[in-house]
C-alpha positions, 0 to 999 in steps of 0.5 A: 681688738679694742684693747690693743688700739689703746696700748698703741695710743698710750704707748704712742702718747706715752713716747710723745708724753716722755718727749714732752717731759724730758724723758720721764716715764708714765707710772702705770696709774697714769697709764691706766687712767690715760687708757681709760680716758681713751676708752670713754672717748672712744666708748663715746664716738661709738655711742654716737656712731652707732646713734648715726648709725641707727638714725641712719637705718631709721630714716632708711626703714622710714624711706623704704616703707614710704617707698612702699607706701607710695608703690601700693599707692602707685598700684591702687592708682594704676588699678584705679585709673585701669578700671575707670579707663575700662569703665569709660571705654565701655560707655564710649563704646555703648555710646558710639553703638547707640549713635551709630543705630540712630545714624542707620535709622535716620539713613534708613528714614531719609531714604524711605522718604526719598523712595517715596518723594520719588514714586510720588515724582514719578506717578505725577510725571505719569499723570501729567504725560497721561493729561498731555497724551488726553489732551493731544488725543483731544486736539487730534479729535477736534481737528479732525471733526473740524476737517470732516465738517469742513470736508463735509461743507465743502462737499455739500456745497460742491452737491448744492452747485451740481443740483443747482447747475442740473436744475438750471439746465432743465430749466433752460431746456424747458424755456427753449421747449416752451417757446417752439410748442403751443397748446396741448404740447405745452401741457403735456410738457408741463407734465413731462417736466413734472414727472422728470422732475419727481423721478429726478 
């Protein structure tokens, strides 16, 4: 392929040459040393292509293993992040755990202490109902020995009148007696009197 690409750029510069010359022809030295000229030049632009080229492939190696550099970074990284993730569920999780069996304990002590605050509640309430209930018993007792005494007083009075009622009719009975009968009937009244009143 390379060699053609040179006779069509000489025969072309030949022609342009030959117009430029009035027509005169290019010896075949000249042909060759123009062919070679065109050679090193295009031997040249694919020097430099190719060191493009290579630079190119260079620089897309050097990319790619960035690129898989950066990938296995990316996947050291996910693989660390996932585990230390994992690592800070597991403390949260025994954390929550932890805070939740504190909670029920407290709940349970709280209500223990409320259970009891409550008994205790309930015994004074019963205590207090048993003290009122003992004193109202009390009361009721006092009140009716009050009323007994008073009943009572109020029937010895009532006794009293009668005794002392019955004593002064006797004695009436007895004056009255006294100012009809003279002399032995007097005594014998008097003892009358005197066994009536014993046996009264």
């Amino acid at each position: 392929g390379s060699p053609k690409m040179p006779k069509k750029g000489g025969k072309g510069k030949g022609k342009k040459e030959a117009k430029g010359e009035e027509g005169v022809e290019l010896t075949d030295a000249e042909k060759t040393a123009k062919a070679n000229l065109r050679i090193e030049a295009l031997e040249r632009e694919l020097v430099q292509r190719t060191d493009i080229m290579n630079r190119s492939i260079a620089a897309h190696n050097e990319m790619r293993q960035r690129q898989a550099e950066l990938m296995q970074d990316f996947d050291k990284e996910k693989t660390d992040t996932f585990a230390i993730t994992a690592d800070m569920t597991r403390q949260y999780k025994a954390m929550q755990e932890e805070l939740l069996k504190r909670l029920n304990v407290l709940e349970s002590t709280i209500q223990e202490q409320k259970d009891q605050l409550e008994l205790a509640r309930q015994a004074n309430e019963d205590l207090r109902r048993s003290k009122d209930q003992e004193l109202a018993n009390k009361d009721a007792q006092i009140a009716d020995l009050k009323q007994k005494m008073e009943d009572m007083a109020i029937e010895f009075g009532d006794m009293l009148k009668d005794t002392l009622d019955k004593m002064s009719e006797k004695i009436e009975a007895t004056s009255s007696e006294w100012d009809k009968d003279t002399g032995v009937d007097v005594q014998k009244k008097l003892d009358d009197f005197n066994i009536g009143s014993m046996t009264t």
